[in-house]
N, C-alpha and C positions, 0 to 999 in steps of 0.2 A: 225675107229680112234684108233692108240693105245692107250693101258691101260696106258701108263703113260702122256700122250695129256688129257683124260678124268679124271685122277687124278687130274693132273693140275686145270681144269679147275673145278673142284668141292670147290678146296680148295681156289681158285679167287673168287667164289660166295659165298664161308661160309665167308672169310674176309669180303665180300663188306657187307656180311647181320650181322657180326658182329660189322663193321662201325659206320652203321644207325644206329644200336641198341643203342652202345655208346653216339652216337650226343645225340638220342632222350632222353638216361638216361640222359644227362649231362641238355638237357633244363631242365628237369622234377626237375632235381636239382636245378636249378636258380629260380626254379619256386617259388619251398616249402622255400630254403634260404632266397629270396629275392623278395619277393610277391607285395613289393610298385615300384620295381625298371625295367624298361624296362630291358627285354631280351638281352645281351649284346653277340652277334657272336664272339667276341675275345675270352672273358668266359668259352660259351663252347666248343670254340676250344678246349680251356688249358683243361677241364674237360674233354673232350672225346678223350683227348692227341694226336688229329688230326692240320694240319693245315688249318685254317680259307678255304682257296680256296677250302679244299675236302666237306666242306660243302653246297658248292655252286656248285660242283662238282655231290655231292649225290641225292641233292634237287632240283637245280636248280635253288632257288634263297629263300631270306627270307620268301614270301608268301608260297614257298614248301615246308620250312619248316616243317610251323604250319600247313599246310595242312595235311601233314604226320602225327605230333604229335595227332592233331585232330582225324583222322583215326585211330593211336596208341589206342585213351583212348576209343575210340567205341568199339574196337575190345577187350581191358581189362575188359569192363565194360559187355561183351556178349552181344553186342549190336544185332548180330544175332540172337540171343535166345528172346531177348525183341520184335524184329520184329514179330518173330511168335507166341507169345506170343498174341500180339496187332492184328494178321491177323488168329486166331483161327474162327471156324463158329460162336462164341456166341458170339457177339460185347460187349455185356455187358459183361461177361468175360473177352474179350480182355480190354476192359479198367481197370478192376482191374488190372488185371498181368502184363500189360504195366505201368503202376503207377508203381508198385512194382517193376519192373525190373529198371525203370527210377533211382528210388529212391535208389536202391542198387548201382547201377552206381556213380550215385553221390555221395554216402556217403564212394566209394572205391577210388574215387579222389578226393576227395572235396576242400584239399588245394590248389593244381593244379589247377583244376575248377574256385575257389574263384581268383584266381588269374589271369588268362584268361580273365574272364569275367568284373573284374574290371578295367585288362587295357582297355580291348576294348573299356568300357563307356567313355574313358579319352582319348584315340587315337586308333582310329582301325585297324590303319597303325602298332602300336608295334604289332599286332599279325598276323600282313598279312592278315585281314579278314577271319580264321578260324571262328573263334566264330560265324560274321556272316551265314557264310555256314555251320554248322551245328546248326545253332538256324532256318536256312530256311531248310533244312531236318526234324528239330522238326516240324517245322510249317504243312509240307506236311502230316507228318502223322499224325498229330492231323486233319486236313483237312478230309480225307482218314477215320479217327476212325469215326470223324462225322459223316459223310455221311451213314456208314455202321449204324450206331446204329439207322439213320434217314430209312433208306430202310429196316431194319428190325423193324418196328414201335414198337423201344427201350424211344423214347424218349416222356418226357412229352406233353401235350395237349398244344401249342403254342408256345414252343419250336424249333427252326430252325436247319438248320443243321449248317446255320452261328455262328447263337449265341452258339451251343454247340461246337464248334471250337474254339471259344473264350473263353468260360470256358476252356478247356482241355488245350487250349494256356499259360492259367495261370496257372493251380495249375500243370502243369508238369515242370514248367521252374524251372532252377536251385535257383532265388533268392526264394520261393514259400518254397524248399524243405530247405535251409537253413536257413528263417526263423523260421523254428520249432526244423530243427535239431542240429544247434549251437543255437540260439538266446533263441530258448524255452530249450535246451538239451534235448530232447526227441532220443528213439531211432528207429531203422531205421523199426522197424515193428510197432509202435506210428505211423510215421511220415507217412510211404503206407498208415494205416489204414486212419489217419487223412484224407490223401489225397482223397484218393479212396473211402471212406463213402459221404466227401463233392460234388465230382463228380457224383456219380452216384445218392445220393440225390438231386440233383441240375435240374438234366439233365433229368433220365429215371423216366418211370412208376414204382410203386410198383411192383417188382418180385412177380410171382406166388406164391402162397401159394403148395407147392409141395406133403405136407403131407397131406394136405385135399383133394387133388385132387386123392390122393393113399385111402383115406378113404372110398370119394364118390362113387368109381369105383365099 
C-alpha cells in the first residue's frame, strides 16, 4: 500500500477515535450540568459539534451509546486493575482491594454515576439499559469473589456462598458508597476502610494471628 494510502487511512481512524471521544465528553457534560434532566441527542450533537445522525452513525443507536459510555467509565476507573485485584490467590485480599478499587472508581465519577443510576430507577429506557449491564457484571463478580472465599474455607461457620454474594452485592453498590461518602462526607479511604472492615467482619473467619505463629515456630 502506499505511504500516502496508509497516511490517509491513520488520520480517518484518529478523527473517528477523536469523534467518539467528543460524543462521550459531551454526554459526560449533560450528565454533571444537568443530572435531573434526560440525556438529550440533539445536546450532545451541539456539544461534541457533530451532527445528531454521526451519533447513530458511531454507536449505533441510543442503547450504544450508553453502552460505550458505560465501558468509558470502567475503563477510567481501572476497572482492569480492580479485576485483578479481586482475582489475586488470597480471596480475602481480593475482597479488600476490590472494595477499594470499587470505591475509587466511584468516587472519580461519582457525579456521572449519581446521575446514571438515578435515571435508571425512573426510566431505564433514558440510559439504554447501561446501568443494568453493568450492575449485572457487578453481580457476577461478587458471585465469583463468593464462591472463591467459600472454596478457600475464608468464610464464617454457617455462612453461604449465597448469602456472602448478597452481602458483597450490597456494600459494593454505588448507593452503599455514597451513602458515606457524600451523605456522611467522609473520604475515600474512611469509606474502603468502612466498607471492607464491615465485609470481611461479616463474612470471614478471624485472620490468623501471623506474629504468634512467627513466635511459636
Amino acid at each position: 500500500m502506499p505511504p500516502t494510502r496508509k497516511y490517509e487511512q491513520r488520520l480517518r481512524a484518529q478523527a473517528a477515535v477523536d469523534t467518539k471521544c467528543r460524543i462521550l465528553d459531551a454526554v459526560y457534560q449533560q450528565l454533571v450540568d444537568a443530572p435531573s434532566e434526560p440525556v438529550s441527542l440533539d445536546k450532545v450533537a451541539k456539544l461534541a459539534e457533530v451532527a445528531r445522525s454521526t451519533i447513530y452513525t458511531v454507536f449505533g443507536s441510543r442503547a450504544g451509546l450508553f453502552d460505550a459510555l458505560g465501558m468509558d467509565l470502567l475503563h477510567r476507573g481501572d476497572f482492569t486493575g480492580m479485576v485483578h485485584a479481586v482475582l489475586q490467590p488470597d480471596a480475602r485480599q481480593g475482597l479488600r482491594d476490590g472494595i477499594r478499587g470499587n470505591v475509587h472508581m466511584y468516587a472519580a465519577h461519582r457525579d456521572v454515576l449519581r446521575a446514571l443510576f438515578s435515571m435508571a430507577q425512573l426510566d431505564a429506557d433514558a440510559v439504554g439499559g447501561a446501568v443494568q449491564r453493568l450492575e449485572q457484571g457487578r453481580a457476577e463478580g461478587m458471585n465469583g469473589l463468593a464462591q472463591r472465599l467459600h472454596e478457600q474455607h475464608t468464610l464464617r461457620d454457617g455462612v453461604t456462598a449465597d448469602q456472602a454474594s448478597d452481602v458483597l452485592w450490597l456494600l459494593t453498590g454505588f448507593d452503599s458508597f455514597d451513602l458515606l461518602f457524600t451523605g456522611r462526607q467522609l473520604s475515600t479511604d474512611a469509606v474502603t476502610a468502612t466498607l471492607a472492615d464491615t465485609a470481611e467482619h461479616t463474612l470471614c473467619r478471624p485472620a490468623p494471628d501471623t506474629r504468634q505463629d512467627r513466635t511459636t515456630r
